[in-house]
C-alpha positions as CSV (number, residue, x, y, z in Angstrom):
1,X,-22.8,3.3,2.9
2,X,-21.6,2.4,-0.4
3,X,-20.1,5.2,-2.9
4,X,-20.6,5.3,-6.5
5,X,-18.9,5.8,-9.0
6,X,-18.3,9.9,-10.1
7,X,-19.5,9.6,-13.8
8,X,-16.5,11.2,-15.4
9,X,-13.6,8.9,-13.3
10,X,-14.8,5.4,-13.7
11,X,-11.5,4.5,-11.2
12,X,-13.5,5.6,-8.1
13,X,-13.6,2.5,-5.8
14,X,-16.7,2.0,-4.6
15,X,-16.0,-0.9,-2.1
16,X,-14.3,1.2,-0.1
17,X,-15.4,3.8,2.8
18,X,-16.6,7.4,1.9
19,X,-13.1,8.7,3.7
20,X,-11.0,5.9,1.9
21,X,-12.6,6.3,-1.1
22,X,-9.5,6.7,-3.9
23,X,-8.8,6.9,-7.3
24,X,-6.9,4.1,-8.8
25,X,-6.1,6.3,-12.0
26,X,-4.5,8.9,-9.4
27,X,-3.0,5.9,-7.2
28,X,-1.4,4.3,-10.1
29,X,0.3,7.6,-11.6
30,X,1.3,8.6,-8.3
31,X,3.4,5.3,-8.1
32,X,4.6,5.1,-11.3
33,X,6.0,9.1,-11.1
34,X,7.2,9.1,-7.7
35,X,9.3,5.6,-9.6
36,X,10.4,8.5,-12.0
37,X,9.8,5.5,-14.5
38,X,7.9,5.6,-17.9
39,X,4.4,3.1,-18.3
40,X,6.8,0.6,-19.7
41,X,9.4,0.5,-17.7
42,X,7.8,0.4,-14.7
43,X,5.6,-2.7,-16.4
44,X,8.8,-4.5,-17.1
45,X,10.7,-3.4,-13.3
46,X,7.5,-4.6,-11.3
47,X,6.4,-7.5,-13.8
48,X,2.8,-5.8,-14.5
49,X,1.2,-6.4,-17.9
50,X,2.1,-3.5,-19.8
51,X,-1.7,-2.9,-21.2
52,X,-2.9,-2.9,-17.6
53,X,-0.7,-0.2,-16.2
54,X,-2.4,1.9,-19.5
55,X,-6.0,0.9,-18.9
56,X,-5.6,1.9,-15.2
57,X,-3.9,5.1,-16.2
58,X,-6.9,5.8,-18.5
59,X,-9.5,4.8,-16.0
60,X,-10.8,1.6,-17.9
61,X,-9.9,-0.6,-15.3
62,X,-9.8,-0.4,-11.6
63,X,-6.9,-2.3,-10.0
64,X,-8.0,-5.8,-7.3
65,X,-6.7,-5.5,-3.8
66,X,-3.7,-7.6,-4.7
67,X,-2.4,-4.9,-6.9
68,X,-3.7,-2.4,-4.5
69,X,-1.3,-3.6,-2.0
70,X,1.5,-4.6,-4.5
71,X,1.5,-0.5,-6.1
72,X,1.5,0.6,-2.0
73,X,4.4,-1.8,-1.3
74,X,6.0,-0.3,-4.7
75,X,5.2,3.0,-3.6
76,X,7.0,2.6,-0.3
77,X,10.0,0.5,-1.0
78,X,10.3,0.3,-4.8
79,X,14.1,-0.9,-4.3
80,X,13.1,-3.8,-2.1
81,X,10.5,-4.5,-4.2
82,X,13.0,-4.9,-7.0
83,X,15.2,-6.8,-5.4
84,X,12.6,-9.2,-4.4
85,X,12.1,-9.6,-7.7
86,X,15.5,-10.4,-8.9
87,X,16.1,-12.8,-6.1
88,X,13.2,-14.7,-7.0
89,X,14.5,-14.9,-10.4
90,X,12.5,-12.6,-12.0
């Protein structure tokens, strides 16, 4: 069964099951707060286009499993994540 989108929250994810169904808008504010870190800083900590983070925030774009699983990783280890990233060189 495939879901579609709710007409007001163009974020729905309509690959995914009824139950799993989610809101990337929701997903991606959830990270960034629970980071305690503005749309730009978290851009810049978790090297995420800056315009991205907005347009998912805002519901004009809907985030690919990659960055799914990247903002879920984030979400659950934001520390490692950053230093990760600074041991990579980044």
């Amino acid at each position: 069964m495939t879901r579609t989108a709710h007409p007001t929250d163009p974020a729905i994810d309509e690959a995914a099951a009824p139950v799993a169904a989610y809101s990337a808008r929701a997903l991606v504010r959830a990270v960034r707060w629970r980071t305690g870190l503005s749309q730009g800083a978290f851009a810049r900590a978790f090297h995420i286009d800056h315009d991205l983070i907005v347009a998912l925030e805002h519901g004009e774009a809907r985030p690919d499993a990659a960055l799914t699983a990247y903002l879920r990783v984030i979400d659950h280890a934001p520390e490692v994540v950053r230093e990760a990233l600074e041991r990579s060189g980044l």
